[in-house]
C-alpha positions as CSV (number, residue, x, y, z in Angstrom):
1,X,9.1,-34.6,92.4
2,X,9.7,-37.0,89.8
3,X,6.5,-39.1,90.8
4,X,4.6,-35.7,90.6
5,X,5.9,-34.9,87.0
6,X,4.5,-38.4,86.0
7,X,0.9,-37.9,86.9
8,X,0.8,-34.3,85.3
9,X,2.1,-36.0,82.1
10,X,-0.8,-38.7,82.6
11,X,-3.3,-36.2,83.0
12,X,-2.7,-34.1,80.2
13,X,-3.1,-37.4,77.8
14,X,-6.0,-37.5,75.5
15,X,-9.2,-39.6,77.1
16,X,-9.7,-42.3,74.8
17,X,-11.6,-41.6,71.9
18,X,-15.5,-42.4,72.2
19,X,-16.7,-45.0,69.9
20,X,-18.5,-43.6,66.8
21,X,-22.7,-44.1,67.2
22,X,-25.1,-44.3,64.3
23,X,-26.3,-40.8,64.2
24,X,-22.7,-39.7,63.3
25,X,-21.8,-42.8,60.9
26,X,-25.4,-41.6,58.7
27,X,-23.8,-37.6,59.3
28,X,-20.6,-38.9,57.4
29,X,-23.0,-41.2,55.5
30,X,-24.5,-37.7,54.2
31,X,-21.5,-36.2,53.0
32,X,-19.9,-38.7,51.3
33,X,-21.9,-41.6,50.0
34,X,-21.8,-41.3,46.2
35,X,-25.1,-42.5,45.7
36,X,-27.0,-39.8,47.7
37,X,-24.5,-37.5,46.3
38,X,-25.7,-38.9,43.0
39,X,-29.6,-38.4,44.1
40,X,-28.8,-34.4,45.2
41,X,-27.4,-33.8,41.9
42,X,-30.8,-35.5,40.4
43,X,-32.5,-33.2,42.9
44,X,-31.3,-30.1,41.6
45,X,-31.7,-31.1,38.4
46,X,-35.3,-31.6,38.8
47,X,-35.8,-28.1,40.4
48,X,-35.1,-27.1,37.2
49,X,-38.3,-28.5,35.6
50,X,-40.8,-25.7,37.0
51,X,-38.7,-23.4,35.5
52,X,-38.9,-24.8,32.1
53,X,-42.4,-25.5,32.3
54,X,-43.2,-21.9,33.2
55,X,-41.0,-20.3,30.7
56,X,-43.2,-21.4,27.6
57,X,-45.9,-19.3,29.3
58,X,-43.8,-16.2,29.9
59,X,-42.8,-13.9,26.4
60,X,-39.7,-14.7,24.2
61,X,-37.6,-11.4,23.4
62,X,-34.9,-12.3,20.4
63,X,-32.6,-9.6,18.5
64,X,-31.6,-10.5,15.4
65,X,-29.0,-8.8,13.0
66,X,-27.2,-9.0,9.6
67,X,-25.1,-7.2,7.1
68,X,-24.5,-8.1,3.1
69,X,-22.6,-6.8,0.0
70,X,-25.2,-6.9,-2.7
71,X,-23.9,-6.9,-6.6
72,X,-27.1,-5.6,-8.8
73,X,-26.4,-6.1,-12.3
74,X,-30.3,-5.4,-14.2
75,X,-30.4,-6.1,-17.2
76,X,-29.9,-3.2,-20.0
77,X,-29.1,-0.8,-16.8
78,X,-26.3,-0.1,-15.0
79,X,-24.6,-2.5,-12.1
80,X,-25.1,-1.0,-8.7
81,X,-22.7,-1.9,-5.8
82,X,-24.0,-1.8,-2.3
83,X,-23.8,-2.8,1.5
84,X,-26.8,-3.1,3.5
85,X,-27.7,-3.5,7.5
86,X,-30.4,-4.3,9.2
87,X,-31.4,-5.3,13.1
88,X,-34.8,-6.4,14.5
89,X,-36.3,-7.5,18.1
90,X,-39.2,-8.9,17.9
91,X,-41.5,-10.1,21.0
92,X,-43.6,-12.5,21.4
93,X,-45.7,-13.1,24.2
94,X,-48.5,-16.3,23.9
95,X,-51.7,-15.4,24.6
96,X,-53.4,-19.0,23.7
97,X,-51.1,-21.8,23.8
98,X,-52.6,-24.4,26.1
99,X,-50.0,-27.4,25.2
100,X,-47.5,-24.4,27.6
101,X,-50.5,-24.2,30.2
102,X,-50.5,-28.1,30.7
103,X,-46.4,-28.3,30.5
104,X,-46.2,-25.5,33.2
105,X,-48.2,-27.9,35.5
106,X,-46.1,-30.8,34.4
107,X,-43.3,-29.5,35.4
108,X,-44.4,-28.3,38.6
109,X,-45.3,-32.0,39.3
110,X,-42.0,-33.1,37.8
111,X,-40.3,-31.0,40.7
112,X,-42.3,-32.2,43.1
113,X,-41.4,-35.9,41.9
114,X,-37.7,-35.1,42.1
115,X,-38.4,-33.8,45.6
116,X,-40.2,-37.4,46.7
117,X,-37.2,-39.5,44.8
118,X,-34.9,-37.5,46.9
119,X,-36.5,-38.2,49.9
120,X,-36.9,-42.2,49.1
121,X,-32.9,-41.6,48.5
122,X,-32.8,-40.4,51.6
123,X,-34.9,-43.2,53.5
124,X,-33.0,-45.5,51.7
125,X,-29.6,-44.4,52.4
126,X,-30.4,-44.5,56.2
127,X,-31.8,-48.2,55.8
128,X,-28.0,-48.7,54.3
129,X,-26.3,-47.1,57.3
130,X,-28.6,-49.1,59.5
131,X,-27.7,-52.4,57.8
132,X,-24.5,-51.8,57.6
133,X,-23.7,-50.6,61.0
134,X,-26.0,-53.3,62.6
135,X,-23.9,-56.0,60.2
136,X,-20.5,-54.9,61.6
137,X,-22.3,-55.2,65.4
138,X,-23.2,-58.3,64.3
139,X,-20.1,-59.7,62.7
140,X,-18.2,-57.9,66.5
141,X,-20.8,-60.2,68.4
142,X,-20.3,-63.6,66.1
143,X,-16.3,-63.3,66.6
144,X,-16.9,-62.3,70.3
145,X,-19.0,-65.7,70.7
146,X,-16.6,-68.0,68.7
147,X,-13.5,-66.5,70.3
148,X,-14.9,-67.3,73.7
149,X,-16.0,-70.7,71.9
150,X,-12.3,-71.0,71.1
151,X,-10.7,-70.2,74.5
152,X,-13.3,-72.7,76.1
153,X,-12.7,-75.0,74.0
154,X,-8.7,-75.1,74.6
155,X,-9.2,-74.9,78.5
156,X,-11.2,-78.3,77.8
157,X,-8.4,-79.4,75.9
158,X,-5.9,-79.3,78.6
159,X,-8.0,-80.6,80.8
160,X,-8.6,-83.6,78.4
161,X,-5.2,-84.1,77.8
162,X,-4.3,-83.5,82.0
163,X,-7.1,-86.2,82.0
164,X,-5.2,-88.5,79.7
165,X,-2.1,-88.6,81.2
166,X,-3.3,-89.4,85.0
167,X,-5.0,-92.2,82.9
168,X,-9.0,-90.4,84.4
169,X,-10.3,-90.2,80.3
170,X,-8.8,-91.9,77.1
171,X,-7.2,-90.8,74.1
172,X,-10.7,-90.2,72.1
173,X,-11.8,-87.7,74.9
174,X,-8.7,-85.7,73.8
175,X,-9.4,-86.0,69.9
176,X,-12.8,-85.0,70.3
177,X,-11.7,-82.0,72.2
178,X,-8.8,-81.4,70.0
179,X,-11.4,-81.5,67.1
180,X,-13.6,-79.0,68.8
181,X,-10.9,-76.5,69.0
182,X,-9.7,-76.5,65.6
183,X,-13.3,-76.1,64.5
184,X,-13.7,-73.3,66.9
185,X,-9.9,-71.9,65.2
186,X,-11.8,-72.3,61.5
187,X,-14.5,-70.4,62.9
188,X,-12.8,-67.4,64.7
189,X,-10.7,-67.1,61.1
190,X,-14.2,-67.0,59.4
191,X,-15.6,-64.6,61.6
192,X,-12.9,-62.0,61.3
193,X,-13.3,-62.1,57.2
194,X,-16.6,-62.1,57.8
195,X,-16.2,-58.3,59.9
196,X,-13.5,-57.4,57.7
197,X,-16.0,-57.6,54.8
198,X,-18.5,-55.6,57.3
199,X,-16.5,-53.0,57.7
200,X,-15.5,-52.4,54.4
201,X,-18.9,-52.5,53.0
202,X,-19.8,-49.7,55.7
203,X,-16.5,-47.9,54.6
204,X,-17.9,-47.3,50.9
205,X,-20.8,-45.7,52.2
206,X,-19.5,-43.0,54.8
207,X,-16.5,-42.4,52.7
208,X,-13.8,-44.2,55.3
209,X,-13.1,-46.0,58.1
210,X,-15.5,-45.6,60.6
211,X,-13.6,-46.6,63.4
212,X,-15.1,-48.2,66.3
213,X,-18.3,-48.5,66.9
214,X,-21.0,-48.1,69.9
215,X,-22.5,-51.4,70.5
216,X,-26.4,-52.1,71.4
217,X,-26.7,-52.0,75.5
218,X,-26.7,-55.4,77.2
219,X,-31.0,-56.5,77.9
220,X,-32.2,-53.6,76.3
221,X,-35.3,-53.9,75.3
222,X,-37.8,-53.0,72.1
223,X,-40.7,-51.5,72.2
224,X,-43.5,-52.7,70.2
225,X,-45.0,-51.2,66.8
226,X,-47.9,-48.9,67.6
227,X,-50.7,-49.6,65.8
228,X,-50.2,-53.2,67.0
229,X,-51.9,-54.5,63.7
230,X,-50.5,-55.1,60.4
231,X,-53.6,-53.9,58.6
232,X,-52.9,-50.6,59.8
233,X,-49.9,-49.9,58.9
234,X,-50.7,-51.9,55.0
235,X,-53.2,-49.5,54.8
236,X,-51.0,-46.3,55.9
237,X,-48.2,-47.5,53.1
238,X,-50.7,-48.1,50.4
239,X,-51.6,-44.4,50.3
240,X,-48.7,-42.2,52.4
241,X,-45.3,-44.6,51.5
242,X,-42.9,-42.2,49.1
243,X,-43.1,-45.0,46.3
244,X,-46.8,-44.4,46.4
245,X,-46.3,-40.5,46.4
246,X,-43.8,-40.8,43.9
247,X,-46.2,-42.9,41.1
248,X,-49.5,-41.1,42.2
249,X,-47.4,-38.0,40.4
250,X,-46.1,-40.1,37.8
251,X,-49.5,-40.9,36.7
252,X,-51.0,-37.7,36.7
253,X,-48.0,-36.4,34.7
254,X,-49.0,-38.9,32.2
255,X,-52.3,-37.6,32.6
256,X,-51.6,-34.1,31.9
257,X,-49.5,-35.6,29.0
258,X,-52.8,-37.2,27.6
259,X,-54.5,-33.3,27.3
260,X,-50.8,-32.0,26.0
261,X,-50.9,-34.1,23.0
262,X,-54.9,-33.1,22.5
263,X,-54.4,-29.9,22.5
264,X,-52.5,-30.2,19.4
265,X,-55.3,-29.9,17.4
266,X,-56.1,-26.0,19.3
267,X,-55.2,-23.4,18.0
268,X,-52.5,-21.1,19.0
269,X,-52.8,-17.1,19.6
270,X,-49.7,-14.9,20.4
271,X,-49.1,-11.1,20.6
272,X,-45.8,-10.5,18.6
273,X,-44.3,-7.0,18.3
274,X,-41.1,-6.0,16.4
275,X,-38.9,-2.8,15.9
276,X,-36.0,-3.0,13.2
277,X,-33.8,-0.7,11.0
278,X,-32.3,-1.1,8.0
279,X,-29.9,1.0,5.9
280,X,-28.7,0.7,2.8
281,X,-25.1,2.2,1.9
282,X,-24.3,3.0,-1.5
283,X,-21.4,5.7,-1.7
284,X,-22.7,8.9,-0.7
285,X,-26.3,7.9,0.1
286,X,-27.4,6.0,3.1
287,X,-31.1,5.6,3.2
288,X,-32.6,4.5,6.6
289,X,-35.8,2.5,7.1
290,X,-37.0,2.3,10.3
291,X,-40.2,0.2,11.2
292,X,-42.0,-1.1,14.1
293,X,-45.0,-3.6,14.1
294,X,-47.3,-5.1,17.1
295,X,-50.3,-7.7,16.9
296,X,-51.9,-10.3,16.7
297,X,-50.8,-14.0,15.5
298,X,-53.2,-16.5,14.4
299,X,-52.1,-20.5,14.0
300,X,-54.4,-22.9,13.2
301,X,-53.3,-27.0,12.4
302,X,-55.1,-28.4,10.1
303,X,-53.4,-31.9,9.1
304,X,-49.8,-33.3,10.4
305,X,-50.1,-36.4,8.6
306,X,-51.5,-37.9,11.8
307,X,-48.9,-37.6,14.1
308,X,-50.9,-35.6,16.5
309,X,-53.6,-38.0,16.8
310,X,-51.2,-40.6,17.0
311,X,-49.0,-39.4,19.8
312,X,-51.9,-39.1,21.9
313,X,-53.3,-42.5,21.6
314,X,-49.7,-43.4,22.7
315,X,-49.9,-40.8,25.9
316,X,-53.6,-42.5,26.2
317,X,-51.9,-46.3,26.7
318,X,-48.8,-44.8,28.8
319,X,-51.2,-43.5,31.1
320,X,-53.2,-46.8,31.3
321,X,-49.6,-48.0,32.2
322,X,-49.0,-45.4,35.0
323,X,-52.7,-45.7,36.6
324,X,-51.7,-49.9,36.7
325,X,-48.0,-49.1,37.8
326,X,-49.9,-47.0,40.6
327,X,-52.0,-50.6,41.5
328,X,-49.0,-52.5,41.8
329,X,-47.2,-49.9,43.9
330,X,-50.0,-49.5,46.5
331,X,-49.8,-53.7,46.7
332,X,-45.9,-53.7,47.3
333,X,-46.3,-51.2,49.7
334,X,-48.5,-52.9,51.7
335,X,-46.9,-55.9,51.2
336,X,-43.9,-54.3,52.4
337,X,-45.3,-52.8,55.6
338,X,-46.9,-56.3,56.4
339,X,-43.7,-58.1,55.7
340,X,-41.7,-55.7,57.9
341,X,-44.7,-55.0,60.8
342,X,-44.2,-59.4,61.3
343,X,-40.2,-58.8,61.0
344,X,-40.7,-56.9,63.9
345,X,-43.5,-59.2,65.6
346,X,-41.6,-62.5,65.1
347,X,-38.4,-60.4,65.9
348,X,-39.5,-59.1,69.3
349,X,-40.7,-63.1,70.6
350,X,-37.5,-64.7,69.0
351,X,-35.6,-61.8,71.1
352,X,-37.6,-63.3,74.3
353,X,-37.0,-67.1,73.2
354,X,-34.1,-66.2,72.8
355,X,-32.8,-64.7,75.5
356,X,-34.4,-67.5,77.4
357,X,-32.5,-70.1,75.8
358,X,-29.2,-67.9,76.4
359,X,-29.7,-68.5,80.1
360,X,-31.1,-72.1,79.6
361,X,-27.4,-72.8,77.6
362,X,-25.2,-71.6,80.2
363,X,-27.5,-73.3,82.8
364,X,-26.7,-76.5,80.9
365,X,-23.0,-75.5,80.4
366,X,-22.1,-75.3,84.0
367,X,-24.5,-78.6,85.0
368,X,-22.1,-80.5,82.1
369,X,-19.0,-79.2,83.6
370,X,-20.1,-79.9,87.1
371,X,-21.2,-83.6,85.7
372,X,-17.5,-83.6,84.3
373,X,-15.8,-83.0,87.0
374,X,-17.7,-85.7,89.1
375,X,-17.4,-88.2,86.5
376,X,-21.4,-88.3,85.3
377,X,-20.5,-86.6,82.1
378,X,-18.1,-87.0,79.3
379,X,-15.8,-84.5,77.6
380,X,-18.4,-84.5,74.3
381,X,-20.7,-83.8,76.7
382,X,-19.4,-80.4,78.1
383,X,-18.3,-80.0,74.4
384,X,-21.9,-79.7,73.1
385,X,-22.9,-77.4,75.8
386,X,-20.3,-75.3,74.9
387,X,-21.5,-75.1,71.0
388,X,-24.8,-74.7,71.7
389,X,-24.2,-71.6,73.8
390,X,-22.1,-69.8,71.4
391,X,-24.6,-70.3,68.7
392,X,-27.4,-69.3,70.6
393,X,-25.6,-65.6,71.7
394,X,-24.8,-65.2,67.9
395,X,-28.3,-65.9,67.1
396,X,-30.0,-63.5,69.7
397,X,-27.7,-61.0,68.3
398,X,-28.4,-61.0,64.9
399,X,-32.1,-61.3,66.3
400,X,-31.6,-58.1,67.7
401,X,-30.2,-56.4,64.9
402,X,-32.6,-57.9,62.4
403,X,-35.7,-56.6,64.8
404,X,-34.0,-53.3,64.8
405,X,-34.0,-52.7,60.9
406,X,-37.4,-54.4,60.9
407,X,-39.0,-51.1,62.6
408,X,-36.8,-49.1,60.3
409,X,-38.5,-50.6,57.5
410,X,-41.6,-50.3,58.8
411,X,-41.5,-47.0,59.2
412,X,-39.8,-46.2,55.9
413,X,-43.1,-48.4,54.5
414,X,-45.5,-46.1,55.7
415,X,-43.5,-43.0,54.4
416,X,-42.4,-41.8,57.9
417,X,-39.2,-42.6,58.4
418,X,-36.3,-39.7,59.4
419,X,-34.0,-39.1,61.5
420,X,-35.9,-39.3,65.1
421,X,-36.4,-42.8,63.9
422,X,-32.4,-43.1,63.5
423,X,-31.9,-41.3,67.1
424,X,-34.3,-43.3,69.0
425,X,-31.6,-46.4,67.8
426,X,-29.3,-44.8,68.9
427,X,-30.3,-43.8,71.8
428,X,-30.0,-48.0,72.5
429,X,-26.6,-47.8,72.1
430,X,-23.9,-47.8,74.8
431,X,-22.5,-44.1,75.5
């Protein structure tokens, strides 16, 4: 009975929690990084521009009011003693003003720029949860490999002292292997700073701990970028990547700024109508005037001391500046896509070399030992192999991470990157 009541207990325990992947660290990512929060507040903000720009094309309605005592004191007549009220609306509605026709397009462009920044915020705040998820995977795998560095290195360490004291191996045989240990110590202490800085650094961006991690799946494997040229996908960034988007709408807003400051030297035409009363009250008597008015108004500039002709020269050079801003974006961008289509390239054969010398080190590290045991090889000897092993693991795992955010830059390059992108990686992870 008791037995019984034991494994009921035991089965109505929680399972262990299941380690958090990348899809849910960008999810918290979402809610709680400040600097995406920062670019949705920017967003809204820049809804806000079509509005404005349409509202100089749309008619202003304004109701305006007043009351006064007025003292009259003519000379050689009486003083007269009065209060007076009036109130007027008055309409306007432009009929020709084409400096509002070209700001109504700017600011639809201006929302659709605040749209692509909000989008690059979002690429770019995925690229952050990459990195830093991958760098806490990374500084998990470096400790891993130094740990099991360390642990080797003190079972060589007994055996060099057991060694020493049968009188098999001499005093610098345990030194060496003393020395390798405490290395491997300094190195375990700096590994587990180093994840403790990886961790935190992922903590500022999701908001928290993120608890433990899925890790990549032992020999998975990468699949290569399609197109398998660079050229390709340099071309594809220099005309589709959001940086590119973003300054082709920069420079026709300074475009459209160019024939805003033109146009004023046009005239302007509105249709204004009005409807007001005014009283005036004077003891008994009250007279009431009550008027209403609608047409047509006229405004011509004729001289502003220059200012018009001078502001658009200046829109004239700032567009100059955006058309060569636009050049140098469509070069970084496929600069970028080249840079990170050869991260991937290089990434995928150092994975493969890699991985080859992984099973070339432990090869060696078990032909050492075996030479150790028979007397062909010296403690230094199994030592080395031991070093070389370790480092070799660390590096095919930062290999593997760095090849990872390499096709997450690539794609971000060309403008396509979302969140299939950040599921197929995690779809790589272990479940």
């Amino acid at each position: 009975m008791k037995r019984t009541l034991i494994v009921c207990l035991v089965c109505l325990l929680p399972l262990t929690a299941a380690a958090t992947d990348l899809l849910e660290v960008y999810q918290r990512a979402l809610a709680n990084d400040a600097d995406f929060r920062a670019a949705q507040a920017e967003l809204q903000a820049g809804q806000e521009r079509v509005v404005q720009g349409r509202a100089g094309l749309l008619p202003e309605v304004s109701l305006a009011a007043g009351t006064a005592r007025n003292v009259a004191d003519p000379s050689g007549l009486p003083s007269d003693t009065y209060n007076s009220h009036s109130w007027r609306v008055q309409l306007t509605q432009p009929l020709f003003r084409m400096q509002n026709v070209i700001a109504a397009r700017q600011g639809a462009l201006q929302t659709d720029l605040a749209n692509v920044r909000f989008g690059l915020a979002r690429q770019e705040l995925m690229l952050r949860v990459a990195q830093g998820y991958f760098d806490v995977l990374n500084a998990i795998d470096a400790l891993d490999a130094v740990t099991q560095l360390r642990a080797a290195a003190a079972e060589q360490l007994e055996i060099a002292r057991t060694g020493f004291e049968v009188g098999t191996v001499t005093i610098t045989d345990v030194h060496e292997a003393q020395s390798r240990h405490d290395l491997a110590q300094a190195q375990v202490i700096a590994a587990e700073a180093a994840l403790d800085v990886a961790r935190d650094t992922l903590a500022r961006i999701v908001g928290g701990d993120p608890g433990a991690l899925a890790r990549l799946r032992p020999g998975v494997r990468f699949a290569a970028p399609e197109p398998s040229d660079a050229a390709s996908w340099a071309g594809v960034a220099s005309e589709s990547s959001l940086d590119v988007q973003a300054q082709l709408l920069l420079q026709e807003i300074a475009a459209r700024e160019v024939d805003r400051a033109r146009a004023g030297h046009l005239p302007t035409v509105d249709l204004v109508a009005s409807h007001g009363v005014a009283h005036r009250q004077n003891g008994s008597l009250s007279p009431r005037t009550e008027s209403s008015s609608i047409g047509l108004q006229f405004n011509m500039p004729l001289y502003a001391g220059g200012r018009i002709s001078s502001v658009s020269r200046e829109a004239a050079a700032l567009r100059m500046r955006a058309d060569a801003d636009l050049e140098s974006t469509r070069r970084g961008s496929a600069l970028a896509a080249r840079e990170a289509f050869l991260g991937v390239s290089s990434g995928l054969a150092r994975i493969r070399a890699l991985e080859a010398a992984e099973v070339s080190s432990l090869s060696a590290l078990e032909a050492n030992r075996l030479g150790y045991e028979v007397g062909v090889r010296i403690n230094i000897d199994v030592l080395n192999a031991l070093t070389q092993l370790a480092e070799t693991r660390q590096e095919l795992a930062r290999a593997r991470y760095d090849t990872l955010l390499a096709q997450l830059r690539l794609k971000a390059a060309a403008g396509t990157l979302d969140e299939s992108d950040l599921d197929a990686v995690n779809a790589l992870l272990e479940r």
